[in-house]
TORDREN-406787 format. One record per atom (N, C-alpha, C): residue number from 1; residue in three letters; chain; atom name; x, y, z. Coordinates in steps of 0.001 Angstrom, whole numbers, plus 500000, padded with zeros to 6 digits. Example, Ala and Ser with C-alpha at 12.3 -4.5 7.8 and 13.67 -1.06 7.14 Angstrom:
// residues 2
+-----+-----+----+----+--------+--------+--------+
:   i :  aa : ch : at :     c1 :     c2 :     c3 :
+-----+-----+----+----+--------+--------+--------+
:   1 : ALA :  A :  N : 513190 : 494310 : 507800 :
:   1 : ALA :  A : CA : 512300 : 495500 : 507800 :
:   1 : ALA :  A :  C : 513200 : 496700 : 507800 :
:   2 : SER :  A :  N : 512850 : 497750 : 507080 :
:   2 : SER :  A : CA : 513670 : 498940 : 507140 :
:   2 : SER :  A :  C : 512900 : 500030 : 507870 :
+-----+-----+----+----+--------+--------+--------+
//
This chain:
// residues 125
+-----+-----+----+----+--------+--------+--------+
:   i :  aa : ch : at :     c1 :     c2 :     c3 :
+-----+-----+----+----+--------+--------+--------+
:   1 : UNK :  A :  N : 945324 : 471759 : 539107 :
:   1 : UNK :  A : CA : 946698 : 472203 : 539252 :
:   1 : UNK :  A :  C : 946784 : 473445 : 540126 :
:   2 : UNK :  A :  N : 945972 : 474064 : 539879 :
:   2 : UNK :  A : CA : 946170 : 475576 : 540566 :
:   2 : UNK :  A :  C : 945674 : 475124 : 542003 :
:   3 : UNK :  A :  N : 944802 : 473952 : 542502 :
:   3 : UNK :  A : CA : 944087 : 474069 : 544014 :
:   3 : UNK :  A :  C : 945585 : 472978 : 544649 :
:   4 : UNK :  A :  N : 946445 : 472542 : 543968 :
:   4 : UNK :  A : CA : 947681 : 472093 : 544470 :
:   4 : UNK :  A :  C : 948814 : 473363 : 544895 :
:   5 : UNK :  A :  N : 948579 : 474773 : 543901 :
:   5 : UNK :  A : CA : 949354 : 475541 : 544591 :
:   5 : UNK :  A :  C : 948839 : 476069 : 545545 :
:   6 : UNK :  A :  N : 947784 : 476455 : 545568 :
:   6 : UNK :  A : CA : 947057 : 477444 : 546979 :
:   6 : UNK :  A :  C : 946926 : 476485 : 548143 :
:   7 : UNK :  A :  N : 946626 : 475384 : 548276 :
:   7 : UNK :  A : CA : 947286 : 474415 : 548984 :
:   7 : UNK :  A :  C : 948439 : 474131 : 549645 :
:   8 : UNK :  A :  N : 949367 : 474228 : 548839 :
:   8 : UNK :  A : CA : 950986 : 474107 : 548972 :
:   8 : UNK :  A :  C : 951110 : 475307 : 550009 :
:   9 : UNK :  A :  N : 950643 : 476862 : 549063 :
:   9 : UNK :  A : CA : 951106 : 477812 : 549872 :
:   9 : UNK :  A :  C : 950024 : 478028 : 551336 :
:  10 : UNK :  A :  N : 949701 : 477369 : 551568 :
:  10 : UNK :  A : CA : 948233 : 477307 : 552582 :
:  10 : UNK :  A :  C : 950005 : 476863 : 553728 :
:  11 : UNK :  A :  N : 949807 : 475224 : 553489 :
:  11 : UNK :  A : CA : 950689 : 474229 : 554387 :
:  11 : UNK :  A :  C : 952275 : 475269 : 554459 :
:  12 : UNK :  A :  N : 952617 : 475956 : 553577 :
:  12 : UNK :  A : CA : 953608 : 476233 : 553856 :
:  12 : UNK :  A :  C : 954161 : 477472 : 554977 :
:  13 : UNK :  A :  N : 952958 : 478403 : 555075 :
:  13 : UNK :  A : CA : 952587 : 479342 : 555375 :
:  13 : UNK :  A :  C : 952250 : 478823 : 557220 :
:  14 : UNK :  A :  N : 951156 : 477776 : 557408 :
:  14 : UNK :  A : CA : 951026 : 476678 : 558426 :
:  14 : UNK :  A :  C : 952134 : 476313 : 559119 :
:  15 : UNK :  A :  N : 953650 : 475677 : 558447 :
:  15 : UNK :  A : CA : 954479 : 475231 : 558956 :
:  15 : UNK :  A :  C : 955476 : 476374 : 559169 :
:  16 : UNK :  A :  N : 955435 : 476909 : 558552 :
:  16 : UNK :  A : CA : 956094 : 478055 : 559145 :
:  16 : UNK :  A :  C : 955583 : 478629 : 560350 :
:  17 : UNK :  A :  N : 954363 : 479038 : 560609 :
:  17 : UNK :  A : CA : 954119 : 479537 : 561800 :
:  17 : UNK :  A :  C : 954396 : 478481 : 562859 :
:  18 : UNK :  A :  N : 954784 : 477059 : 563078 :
:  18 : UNK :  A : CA : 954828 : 476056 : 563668 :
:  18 : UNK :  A :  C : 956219 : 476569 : 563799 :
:  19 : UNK :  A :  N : 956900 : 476209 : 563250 :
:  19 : UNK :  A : CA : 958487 : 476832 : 563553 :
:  19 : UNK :  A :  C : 958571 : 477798 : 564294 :
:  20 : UNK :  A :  N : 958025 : 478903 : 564066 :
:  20 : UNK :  A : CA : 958003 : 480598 : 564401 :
:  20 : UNK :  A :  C : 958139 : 480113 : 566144 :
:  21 : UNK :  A :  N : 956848 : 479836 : 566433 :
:  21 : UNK :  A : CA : 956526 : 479402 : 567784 :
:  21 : UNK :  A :  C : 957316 : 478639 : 568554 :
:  22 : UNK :  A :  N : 957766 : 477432 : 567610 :
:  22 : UNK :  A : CA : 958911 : 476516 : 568145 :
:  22 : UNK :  A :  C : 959831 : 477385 : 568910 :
:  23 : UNK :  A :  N : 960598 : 477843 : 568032 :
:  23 : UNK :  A : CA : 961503 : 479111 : 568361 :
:  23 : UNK :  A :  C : 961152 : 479765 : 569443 :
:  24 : UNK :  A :  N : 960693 : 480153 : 569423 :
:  24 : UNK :  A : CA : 959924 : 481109 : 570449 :
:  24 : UNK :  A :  C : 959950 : 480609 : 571722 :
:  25 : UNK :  A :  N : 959625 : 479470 : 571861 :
:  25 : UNK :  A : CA : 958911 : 478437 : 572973 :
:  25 : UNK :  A :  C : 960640 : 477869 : 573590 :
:  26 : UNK :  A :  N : 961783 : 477683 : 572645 :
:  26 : UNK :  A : CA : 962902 : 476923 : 573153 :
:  26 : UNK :  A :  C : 963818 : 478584 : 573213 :
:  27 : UNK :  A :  N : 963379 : 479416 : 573435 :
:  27 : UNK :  A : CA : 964578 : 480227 : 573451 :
:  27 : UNK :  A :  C : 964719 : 480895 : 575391 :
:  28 : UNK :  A :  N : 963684 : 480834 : 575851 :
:  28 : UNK :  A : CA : 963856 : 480609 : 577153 :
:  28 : UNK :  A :  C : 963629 : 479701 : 577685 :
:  29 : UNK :  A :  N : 963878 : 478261 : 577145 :
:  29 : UNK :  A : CA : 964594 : 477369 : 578094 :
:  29 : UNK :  A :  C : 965817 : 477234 : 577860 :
:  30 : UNK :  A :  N : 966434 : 477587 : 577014 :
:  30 : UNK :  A : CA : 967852 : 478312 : 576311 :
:  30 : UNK :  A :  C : 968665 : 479111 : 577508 :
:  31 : UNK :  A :  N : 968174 : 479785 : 577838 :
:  31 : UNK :  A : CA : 968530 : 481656 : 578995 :
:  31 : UNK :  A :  C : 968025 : 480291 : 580350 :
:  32 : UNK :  A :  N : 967199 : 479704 : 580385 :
:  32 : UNK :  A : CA : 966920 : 479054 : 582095 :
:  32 : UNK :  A :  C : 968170 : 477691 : 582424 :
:  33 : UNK :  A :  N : 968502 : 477537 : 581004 :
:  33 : UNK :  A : CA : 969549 : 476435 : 581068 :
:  33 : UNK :  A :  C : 970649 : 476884 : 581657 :
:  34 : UNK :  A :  N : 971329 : 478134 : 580973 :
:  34 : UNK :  A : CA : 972399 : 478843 : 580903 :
:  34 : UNK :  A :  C : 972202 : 479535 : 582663 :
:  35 : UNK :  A :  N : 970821 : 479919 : 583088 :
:  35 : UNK :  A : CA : 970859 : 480384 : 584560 :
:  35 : UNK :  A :  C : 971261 : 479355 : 585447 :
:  36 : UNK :  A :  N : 970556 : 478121 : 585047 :
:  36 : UNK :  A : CA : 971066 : 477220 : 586554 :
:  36 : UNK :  A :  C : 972901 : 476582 : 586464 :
:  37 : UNK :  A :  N : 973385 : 476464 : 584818 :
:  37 : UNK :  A : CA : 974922 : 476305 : 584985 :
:  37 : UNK :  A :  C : 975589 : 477564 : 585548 :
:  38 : UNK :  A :  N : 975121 : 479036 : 585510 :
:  38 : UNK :  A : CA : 975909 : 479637 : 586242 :
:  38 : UNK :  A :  C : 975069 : 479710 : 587790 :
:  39 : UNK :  A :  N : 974639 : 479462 : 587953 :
:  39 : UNK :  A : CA : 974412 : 479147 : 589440 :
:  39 : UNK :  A :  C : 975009 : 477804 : 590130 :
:  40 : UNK :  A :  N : 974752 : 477131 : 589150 :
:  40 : UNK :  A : CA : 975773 : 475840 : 589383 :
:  40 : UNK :  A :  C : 977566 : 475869 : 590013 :
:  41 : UNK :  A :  N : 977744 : 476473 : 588815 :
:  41 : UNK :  A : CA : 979043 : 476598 : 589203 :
:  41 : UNK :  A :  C : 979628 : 477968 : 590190 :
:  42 : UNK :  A :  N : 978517 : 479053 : 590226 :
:  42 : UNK :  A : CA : 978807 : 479231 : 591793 :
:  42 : UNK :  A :  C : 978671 : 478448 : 593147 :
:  43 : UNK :  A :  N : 977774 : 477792 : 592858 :
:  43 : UNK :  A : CA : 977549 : 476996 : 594150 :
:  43 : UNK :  A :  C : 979028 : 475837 : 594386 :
:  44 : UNK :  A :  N : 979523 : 475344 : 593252 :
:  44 : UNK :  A : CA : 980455 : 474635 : 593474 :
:  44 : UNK :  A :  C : 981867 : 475410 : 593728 :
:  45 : UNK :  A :  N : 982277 : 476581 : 593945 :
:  45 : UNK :  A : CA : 983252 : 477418 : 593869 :
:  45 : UNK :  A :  C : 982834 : 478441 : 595746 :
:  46 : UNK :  A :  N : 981197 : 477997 : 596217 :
:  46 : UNK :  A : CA : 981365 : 478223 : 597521 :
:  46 : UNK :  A :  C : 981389 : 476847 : 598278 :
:  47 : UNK :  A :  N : 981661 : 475969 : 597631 :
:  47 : UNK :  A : CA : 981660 : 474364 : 598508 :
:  47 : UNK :  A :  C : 982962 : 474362 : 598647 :
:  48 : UNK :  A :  N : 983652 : 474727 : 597531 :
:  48 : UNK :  A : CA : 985523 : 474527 : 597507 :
:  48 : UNK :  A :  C : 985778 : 475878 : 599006 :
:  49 : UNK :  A :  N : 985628 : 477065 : 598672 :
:  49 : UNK :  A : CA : 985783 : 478108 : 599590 :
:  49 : UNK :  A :  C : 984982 : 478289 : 601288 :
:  50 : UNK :  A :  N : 984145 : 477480 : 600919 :
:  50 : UNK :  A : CA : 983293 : 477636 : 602359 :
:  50 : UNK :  A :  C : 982176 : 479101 : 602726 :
:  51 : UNK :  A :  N : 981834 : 478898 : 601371 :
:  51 : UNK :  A : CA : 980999 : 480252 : 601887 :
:  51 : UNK :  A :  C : 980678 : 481078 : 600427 :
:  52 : UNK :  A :  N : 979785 : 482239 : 600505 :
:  52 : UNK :  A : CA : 979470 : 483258 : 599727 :
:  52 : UNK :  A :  C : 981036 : 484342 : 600210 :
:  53 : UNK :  A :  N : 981785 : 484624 : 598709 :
:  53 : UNK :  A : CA : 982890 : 485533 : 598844 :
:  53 : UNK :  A :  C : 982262 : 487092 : 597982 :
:  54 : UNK :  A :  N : 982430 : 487881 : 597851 :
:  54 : UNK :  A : CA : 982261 : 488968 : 596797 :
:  54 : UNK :  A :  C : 982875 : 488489 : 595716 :
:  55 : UNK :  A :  N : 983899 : 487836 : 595580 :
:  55 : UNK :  A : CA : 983831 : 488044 : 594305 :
:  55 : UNK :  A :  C : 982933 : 486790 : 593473 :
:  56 : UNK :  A :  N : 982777 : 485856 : 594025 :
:  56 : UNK :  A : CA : 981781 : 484651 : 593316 :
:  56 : UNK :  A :  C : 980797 : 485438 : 593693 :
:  57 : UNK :  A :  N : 980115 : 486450 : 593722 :
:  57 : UNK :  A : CA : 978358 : 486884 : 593912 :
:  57 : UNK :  A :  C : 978859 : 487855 : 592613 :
:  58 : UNK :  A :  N : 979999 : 488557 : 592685 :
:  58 : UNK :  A : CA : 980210 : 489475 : 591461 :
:  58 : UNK :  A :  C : 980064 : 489022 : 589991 :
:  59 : UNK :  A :  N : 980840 : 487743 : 589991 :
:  59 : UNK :  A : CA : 980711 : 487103 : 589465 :
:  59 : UNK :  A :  C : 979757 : 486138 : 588711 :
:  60 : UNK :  A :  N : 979031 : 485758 : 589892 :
:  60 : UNK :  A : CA : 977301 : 485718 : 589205 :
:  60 : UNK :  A :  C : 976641 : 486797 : 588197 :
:  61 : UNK :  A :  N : 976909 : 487654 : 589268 :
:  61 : UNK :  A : CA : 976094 : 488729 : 588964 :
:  61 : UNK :  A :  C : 976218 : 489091 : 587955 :
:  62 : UNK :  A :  N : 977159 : 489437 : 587157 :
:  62 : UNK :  A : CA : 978010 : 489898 : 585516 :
:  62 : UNK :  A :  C : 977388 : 488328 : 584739 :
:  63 : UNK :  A :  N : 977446 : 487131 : 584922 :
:  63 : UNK :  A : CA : 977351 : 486005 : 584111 :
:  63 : UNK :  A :  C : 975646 : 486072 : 583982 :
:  64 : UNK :  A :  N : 974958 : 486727 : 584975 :
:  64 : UNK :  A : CA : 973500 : 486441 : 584823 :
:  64 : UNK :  A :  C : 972792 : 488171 : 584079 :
:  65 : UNK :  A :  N : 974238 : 489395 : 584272 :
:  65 : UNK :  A : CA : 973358 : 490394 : 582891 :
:  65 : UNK :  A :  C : 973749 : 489933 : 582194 :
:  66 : UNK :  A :  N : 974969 : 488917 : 581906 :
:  66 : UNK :  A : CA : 975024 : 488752 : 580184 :
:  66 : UNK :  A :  C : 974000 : 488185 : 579676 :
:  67 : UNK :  A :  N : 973227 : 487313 : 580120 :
:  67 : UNK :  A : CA : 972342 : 486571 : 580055 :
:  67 : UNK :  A :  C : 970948 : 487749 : 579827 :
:  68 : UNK :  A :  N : 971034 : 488782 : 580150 :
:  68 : UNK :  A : CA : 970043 : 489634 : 579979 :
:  68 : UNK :  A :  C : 968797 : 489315 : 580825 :
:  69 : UNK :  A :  N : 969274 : 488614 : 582148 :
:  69 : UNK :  A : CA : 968349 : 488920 : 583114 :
:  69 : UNK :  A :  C : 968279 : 490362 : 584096 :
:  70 : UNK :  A :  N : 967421 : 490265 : 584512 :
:  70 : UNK :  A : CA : 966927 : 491582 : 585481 :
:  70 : UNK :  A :  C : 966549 : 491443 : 586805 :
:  71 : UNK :  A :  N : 966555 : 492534 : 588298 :
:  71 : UNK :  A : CA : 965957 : 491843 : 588855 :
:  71 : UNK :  A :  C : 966854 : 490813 : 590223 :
:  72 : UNK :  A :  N : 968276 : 491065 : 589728 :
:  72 : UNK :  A : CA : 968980 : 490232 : 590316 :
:  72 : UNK :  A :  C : 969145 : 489636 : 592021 :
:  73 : UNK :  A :  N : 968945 : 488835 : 592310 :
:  73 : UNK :  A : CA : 968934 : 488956 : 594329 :
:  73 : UNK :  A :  C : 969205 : 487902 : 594421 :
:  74 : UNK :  A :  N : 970583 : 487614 : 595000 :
:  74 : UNK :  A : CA : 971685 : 486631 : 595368 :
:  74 : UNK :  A :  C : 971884 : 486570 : 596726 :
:  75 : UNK :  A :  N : 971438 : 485634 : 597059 :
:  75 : UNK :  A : CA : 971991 : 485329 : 598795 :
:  75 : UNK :  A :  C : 972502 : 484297 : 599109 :
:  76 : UNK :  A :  N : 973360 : 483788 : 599434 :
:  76 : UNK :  A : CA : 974317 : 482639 : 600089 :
:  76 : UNK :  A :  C : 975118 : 482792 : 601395 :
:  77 : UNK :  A :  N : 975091 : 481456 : 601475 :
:  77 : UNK :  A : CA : 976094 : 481014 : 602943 :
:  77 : UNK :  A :  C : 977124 : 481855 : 602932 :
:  78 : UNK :  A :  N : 977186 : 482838 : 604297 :
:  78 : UNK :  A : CA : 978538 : 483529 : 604227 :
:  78 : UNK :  A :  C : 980034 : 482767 : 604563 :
:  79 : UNK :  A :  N : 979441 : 481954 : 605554 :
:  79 : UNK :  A : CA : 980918 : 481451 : 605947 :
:  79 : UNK :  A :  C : 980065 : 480046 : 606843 :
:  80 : UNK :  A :  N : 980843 : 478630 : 606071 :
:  80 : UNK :  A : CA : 980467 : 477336 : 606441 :
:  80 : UNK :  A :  C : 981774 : 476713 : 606619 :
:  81 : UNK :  A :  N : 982151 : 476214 : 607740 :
:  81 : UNK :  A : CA : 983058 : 475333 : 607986 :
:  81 : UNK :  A :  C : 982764 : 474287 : 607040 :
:  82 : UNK :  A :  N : 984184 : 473446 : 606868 :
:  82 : UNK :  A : CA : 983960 : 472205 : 606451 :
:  82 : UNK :  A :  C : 983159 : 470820 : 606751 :
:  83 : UNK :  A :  N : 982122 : 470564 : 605828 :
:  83 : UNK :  A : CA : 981167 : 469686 : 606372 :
:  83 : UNK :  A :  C : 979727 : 470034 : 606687 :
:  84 : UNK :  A :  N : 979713 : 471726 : 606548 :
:  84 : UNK :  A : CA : 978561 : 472339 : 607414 :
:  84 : UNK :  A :  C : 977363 : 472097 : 605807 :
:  85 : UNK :  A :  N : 976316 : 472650 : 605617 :
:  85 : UNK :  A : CA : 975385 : 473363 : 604790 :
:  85 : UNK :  A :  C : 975470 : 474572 : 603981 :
:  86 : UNK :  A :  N : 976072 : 474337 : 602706 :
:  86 : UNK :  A : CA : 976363 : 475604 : 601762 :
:  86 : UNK :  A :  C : 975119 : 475970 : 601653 :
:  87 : UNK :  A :  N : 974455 : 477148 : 601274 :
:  87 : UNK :  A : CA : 973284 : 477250 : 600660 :
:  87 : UNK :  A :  C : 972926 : 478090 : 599358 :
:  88 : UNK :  A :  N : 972867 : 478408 : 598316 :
:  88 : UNK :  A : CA : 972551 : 479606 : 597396 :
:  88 : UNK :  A :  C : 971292 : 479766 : 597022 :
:  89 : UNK :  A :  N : 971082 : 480883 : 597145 :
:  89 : UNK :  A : CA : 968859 : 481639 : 596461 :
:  89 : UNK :  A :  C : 969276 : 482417 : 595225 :
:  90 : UNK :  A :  N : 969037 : 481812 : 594366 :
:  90 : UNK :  A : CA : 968850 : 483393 : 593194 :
:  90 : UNK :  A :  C : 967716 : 483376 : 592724 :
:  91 : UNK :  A :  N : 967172 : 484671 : 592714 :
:  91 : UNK :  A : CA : 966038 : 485219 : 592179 :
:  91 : UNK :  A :  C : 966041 : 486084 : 590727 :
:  92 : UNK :  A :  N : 966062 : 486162 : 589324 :
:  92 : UNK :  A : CA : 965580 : 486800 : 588386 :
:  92 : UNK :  A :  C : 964627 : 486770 : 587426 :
:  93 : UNK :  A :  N : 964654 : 487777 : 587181 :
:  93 : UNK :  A : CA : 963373 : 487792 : 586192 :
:  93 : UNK :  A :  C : 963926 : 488134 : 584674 :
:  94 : UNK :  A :  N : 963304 : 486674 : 583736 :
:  94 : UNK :  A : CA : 963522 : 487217 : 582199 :
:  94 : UNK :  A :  C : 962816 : 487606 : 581844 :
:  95 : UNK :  A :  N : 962980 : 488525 : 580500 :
:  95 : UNK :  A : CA : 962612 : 489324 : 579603 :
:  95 : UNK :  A :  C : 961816 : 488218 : 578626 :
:  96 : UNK :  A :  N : 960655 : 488071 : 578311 :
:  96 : UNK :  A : CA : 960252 : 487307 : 577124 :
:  96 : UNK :  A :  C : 959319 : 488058 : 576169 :
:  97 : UNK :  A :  N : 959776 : 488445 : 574795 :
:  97 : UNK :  A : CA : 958368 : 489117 : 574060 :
:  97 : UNK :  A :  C : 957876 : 487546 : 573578 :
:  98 : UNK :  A :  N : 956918 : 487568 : 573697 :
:  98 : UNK :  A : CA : 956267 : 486253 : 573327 :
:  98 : UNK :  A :  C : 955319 : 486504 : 572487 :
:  99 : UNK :  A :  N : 954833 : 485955 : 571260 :
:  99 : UNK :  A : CA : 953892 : 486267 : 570273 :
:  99 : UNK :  A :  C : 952663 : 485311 : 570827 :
: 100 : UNK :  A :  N : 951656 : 486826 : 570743 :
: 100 : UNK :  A : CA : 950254 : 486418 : 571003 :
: 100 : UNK :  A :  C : 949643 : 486326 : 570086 :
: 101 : UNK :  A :  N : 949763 : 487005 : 568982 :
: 101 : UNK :  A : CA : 949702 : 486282 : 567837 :
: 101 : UNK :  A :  C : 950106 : 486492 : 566179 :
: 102 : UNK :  A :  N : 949656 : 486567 : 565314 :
: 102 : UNK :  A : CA : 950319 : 486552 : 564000 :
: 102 : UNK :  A :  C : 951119 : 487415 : 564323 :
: 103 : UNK :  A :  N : 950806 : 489121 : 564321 :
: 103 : UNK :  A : CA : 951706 : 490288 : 564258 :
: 103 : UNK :  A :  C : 952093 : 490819 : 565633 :
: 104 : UNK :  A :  N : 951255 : 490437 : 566674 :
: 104 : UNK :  A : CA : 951372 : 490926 : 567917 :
: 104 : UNK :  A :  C : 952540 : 490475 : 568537 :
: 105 : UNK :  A :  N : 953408 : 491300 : 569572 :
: 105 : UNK :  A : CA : 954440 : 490333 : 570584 :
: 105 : UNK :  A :  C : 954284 : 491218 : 571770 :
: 106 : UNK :  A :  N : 954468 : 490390 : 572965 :
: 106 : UNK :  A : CA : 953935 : 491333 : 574651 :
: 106 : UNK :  A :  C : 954830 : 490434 : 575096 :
: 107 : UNK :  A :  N : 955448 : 491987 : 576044 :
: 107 : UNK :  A : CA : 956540 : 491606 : 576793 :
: 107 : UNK :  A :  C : 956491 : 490883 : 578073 :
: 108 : UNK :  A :  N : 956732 : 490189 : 578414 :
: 108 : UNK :  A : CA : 956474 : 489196 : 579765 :
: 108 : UNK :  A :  C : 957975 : 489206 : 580477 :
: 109 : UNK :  A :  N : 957693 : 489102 : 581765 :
: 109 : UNK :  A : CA : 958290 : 489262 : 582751 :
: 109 : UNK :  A :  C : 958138 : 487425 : 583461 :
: 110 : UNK :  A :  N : 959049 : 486548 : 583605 :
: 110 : UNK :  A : CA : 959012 : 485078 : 584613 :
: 110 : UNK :  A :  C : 960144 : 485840 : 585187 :
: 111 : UNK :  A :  N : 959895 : 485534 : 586380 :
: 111 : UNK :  A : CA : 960372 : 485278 : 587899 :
: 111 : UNK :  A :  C : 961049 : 483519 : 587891 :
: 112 : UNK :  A :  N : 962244 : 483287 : 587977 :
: 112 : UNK :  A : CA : 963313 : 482160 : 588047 :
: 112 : UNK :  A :  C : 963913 : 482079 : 589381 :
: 113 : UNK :  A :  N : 963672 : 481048 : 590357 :
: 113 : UNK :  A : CA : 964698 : 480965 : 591670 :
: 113 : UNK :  A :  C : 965251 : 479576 : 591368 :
: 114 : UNK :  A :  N : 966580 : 479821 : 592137 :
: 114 : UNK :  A : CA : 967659 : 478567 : 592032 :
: 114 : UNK :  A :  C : 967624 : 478939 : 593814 :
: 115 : UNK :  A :  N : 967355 : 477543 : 594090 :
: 115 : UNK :  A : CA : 967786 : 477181 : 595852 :
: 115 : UNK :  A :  C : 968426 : 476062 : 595701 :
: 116 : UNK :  A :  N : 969203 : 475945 : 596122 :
: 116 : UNK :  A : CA : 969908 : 474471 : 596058 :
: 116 : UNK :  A :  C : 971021 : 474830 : 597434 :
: 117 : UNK :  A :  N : 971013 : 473511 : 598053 :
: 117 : UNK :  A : CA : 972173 : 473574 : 599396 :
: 117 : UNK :  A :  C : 973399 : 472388 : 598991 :
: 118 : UNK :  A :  N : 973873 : 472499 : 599445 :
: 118 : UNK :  A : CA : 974877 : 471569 : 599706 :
: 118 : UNK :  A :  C : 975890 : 471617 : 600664 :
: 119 : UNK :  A :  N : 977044 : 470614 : 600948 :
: 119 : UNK :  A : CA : 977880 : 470370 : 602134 :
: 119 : UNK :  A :  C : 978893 : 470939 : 601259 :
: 120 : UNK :  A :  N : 979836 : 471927 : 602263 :
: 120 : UNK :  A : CA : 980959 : 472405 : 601634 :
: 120 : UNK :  A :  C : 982355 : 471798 : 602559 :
: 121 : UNK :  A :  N : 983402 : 471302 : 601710 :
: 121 : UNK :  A : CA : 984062 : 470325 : 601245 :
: 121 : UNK :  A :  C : 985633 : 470545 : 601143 :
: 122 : UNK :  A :  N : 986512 : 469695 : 601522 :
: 122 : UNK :  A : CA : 987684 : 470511 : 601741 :
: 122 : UNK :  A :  C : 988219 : 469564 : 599932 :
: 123 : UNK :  A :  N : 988918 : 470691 : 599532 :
: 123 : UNK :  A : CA : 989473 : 469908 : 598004 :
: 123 : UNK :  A :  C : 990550 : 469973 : 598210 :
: 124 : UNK :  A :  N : 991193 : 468681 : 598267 :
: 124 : UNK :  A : CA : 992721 : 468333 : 598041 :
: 124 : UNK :  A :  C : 993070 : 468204 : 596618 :
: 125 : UNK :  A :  N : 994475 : 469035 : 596970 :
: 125 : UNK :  A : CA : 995283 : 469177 : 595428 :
: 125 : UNK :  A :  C : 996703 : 468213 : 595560 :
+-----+-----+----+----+--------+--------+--------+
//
């Protein structure tokens, strides 16, 4: 009876650290998800406009500290006629403490770029 509890608390102790890590492991692809929809939808807001404006880079820019990235460097198409090659680069770097192990956590630094081009587009209303 008793090698069923030290057992129990063995596996339980086991699956928990399995979780711990889980966690750990999905919370920056969480922050990389959330980077490429707001890059996304800048890029689709310089296809409608024809270009990189200040305020869609401002605009990035505020949507990617909320995000608690660092590091920020935004470059896009300034001005594309209709039909031409939009282009956007973003470069940041997240913050990850990542556990090395039981009690330990070290802070890590990834480097993230979004390049993506596209044709910018006249939108009828």
């Amino acid at each position: 009876m008793s090698a069923r509890v030290v057992v129990t608390g063995v596996l339980l102790v086991f699956v928990l650290l399995i979780v711990v890590f889980m966690v750990e492991m999905l919370i920056p692809l969480s922050v990389y998800a959330d980077f490429n929809e707001s890059c996304r939808i800048a890029l689709i807001r310089m296809e409608a406009i024809g270009g990189m404006t200040t305020e869609i880079e401002e605009d990035l820019s505020n949507r990617l500290r909320a995000l608690n990235l660092t590091d920020i460097i935004i470059t896009g198409t300034q001005h594309a006629k209709y039909g031409e090659v939009v282009r956007l680069q973003v470069t940041v770097a997240m913050k990850n403490h990542e556990m090395v192990s039981l009690f330990q956590r070290v802070l890590q630094y990834r480097y993230v770029t979004y390049d993506k081009t596209s044709i910018s587009r006249r939108i009828i209303k």
